[in-house]
C-alpha positions as protocol buffer text, in pm:
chain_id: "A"
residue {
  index: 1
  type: UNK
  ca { x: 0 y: 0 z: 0 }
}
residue {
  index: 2
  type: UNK
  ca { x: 141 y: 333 z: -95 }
}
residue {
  index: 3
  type: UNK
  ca { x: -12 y: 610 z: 91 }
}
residue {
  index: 4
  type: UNK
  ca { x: 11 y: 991 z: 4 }
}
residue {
  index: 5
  type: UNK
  ca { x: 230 y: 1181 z: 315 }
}
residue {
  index: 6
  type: UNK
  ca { x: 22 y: 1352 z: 537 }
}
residue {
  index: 7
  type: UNK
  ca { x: 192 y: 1711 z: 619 }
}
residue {
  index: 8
  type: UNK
  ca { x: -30 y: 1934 z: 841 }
}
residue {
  index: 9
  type: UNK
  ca { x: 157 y: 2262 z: 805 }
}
residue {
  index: 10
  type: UNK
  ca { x: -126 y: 2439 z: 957 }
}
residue {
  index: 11
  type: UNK
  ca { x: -40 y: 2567 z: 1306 }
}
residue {
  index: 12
  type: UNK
  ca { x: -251 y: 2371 z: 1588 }
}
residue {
  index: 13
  type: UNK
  ca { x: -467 y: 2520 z: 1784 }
}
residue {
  index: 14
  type: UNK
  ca { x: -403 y: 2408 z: 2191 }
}
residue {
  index: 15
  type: UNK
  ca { x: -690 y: 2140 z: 2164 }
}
residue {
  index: 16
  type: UNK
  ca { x: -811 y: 1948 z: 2470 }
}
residue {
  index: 17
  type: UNK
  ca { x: -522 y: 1668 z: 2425 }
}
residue {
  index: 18
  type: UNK
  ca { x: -249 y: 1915 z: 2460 }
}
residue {
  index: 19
  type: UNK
  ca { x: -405 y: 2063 z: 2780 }
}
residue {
  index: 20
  type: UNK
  ca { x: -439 y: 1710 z: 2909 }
}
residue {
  index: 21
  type: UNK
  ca { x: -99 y: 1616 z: 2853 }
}
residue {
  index: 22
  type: UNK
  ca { x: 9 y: 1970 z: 2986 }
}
residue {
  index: 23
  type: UNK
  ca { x: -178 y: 1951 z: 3259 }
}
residue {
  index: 24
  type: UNK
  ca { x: -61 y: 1608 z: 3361 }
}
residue {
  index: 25
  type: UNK
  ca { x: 300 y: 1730 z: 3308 }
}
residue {
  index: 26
  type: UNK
  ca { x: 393 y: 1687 z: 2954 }
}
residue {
  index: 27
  type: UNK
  ca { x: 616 y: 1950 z: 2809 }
}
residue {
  index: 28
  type: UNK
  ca { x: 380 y: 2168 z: 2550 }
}
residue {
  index: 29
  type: UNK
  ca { x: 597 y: 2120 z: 2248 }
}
residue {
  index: 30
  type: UNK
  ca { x: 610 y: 1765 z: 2340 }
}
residue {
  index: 31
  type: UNK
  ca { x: 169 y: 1751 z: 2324 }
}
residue {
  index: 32
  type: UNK
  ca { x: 205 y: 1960 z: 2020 }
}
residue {
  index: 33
  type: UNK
  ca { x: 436 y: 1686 z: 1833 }
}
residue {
  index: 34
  type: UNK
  ca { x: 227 y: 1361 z: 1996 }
}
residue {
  index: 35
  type: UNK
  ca { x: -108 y: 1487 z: 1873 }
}
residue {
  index: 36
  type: UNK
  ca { x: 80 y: 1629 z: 1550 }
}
residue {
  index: 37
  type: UNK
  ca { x: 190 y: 1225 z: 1484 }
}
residue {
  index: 38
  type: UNK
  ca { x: -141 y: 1112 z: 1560 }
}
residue {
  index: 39
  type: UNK
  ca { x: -355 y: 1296 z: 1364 }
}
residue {
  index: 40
  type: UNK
  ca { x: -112 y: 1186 z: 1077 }
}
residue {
  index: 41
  type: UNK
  ca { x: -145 y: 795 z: 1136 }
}
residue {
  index: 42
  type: UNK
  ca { x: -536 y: 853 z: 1156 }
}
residue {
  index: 43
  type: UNK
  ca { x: -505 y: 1043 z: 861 }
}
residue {
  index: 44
  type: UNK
  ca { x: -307 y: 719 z: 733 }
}
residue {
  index: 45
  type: UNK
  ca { x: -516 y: 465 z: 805 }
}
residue {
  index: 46
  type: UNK
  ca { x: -852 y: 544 z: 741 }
}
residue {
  index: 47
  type: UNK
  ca { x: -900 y: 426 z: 526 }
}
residue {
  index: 48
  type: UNK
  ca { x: -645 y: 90 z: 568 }
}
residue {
  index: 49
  type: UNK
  ca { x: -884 y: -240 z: 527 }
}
residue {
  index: 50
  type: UNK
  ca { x: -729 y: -412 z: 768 }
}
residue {
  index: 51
  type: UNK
  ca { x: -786 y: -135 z: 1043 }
}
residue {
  index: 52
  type: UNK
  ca { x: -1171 y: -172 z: 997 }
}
residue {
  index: 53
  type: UNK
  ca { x: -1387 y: -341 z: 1316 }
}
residue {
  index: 54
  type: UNK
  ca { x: -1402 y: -676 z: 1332 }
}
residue {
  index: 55
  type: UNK
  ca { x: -1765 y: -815 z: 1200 }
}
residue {
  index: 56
  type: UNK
  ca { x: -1954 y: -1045 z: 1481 }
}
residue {
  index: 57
  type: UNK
  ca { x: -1857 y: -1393 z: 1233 }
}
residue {
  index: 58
  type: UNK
  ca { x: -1417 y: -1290 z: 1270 }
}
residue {
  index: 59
  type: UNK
  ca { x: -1498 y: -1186 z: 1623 }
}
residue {
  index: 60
  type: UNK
  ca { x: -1648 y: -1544 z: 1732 }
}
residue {
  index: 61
  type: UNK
  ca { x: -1387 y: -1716 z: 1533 }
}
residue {
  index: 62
  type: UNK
  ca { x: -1153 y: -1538 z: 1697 }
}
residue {
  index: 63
  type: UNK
  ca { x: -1294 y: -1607 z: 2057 }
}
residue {
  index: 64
  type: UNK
  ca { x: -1326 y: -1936 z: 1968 }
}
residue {
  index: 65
  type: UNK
  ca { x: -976 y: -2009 z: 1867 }
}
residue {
  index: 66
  type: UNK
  ca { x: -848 y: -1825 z: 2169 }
}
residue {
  index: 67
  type: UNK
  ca { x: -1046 y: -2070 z: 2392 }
}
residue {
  index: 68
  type: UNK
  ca { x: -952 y: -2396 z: 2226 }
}
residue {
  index: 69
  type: UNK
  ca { x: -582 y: -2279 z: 2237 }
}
residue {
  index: 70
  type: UNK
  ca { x: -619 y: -2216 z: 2603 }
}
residue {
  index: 71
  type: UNK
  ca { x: -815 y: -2534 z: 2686 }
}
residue {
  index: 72
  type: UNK
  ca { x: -525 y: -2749 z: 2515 }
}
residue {
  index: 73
  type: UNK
  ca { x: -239 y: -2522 z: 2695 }
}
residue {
  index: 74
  type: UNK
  ca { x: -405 y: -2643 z: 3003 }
}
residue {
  index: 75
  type: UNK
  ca { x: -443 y: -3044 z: 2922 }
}
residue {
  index: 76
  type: UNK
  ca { x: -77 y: -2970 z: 2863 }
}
residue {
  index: 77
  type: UNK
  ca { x: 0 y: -2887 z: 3232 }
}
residue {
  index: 78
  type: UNK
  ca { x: -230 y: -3133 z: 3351 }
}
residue {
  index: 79
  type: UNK
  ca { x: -87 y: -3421 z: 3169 }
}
């Protein structure tokens, strides 16, 4: 997949993250740059197939597997 660069050149406005991260001790320029690299991978990925939700069928699979694999790991350390 070759994805266009995402450059947001516009200058940020302090949003709610920033002041979070400020607030909880973050160095301003630091919040700027973290929600700066964010909003670039969500600009990346949105719209990346394989970043979409997981439908109910993949999701029951995938709880299934999980058990069975955990349910053998275990007749493992009990035999």
């Amino acid at each position: 997949m070759t994805s266009t660069p995402y450059t947001d050149t516009a200058p940020a406005e302090h949003s709610g993250f920033q002041a979070a991260m400020v607030d909880g001790g973050t160095e301003p320029a630091v919040a700027a740059e973290l929600e700066r690299r964010i909003r670039v991978i969500e600009h990346d990925e949105a719209q990346d197939e394989s970043r979409r939700p997981m439908s109910g069928r993949e999701l029951a699979v995938y709880v299934a597997v999980s058990v069975v694999v955990v349910v053998l790991g275990l007749l493992v350390v009990i035999l």
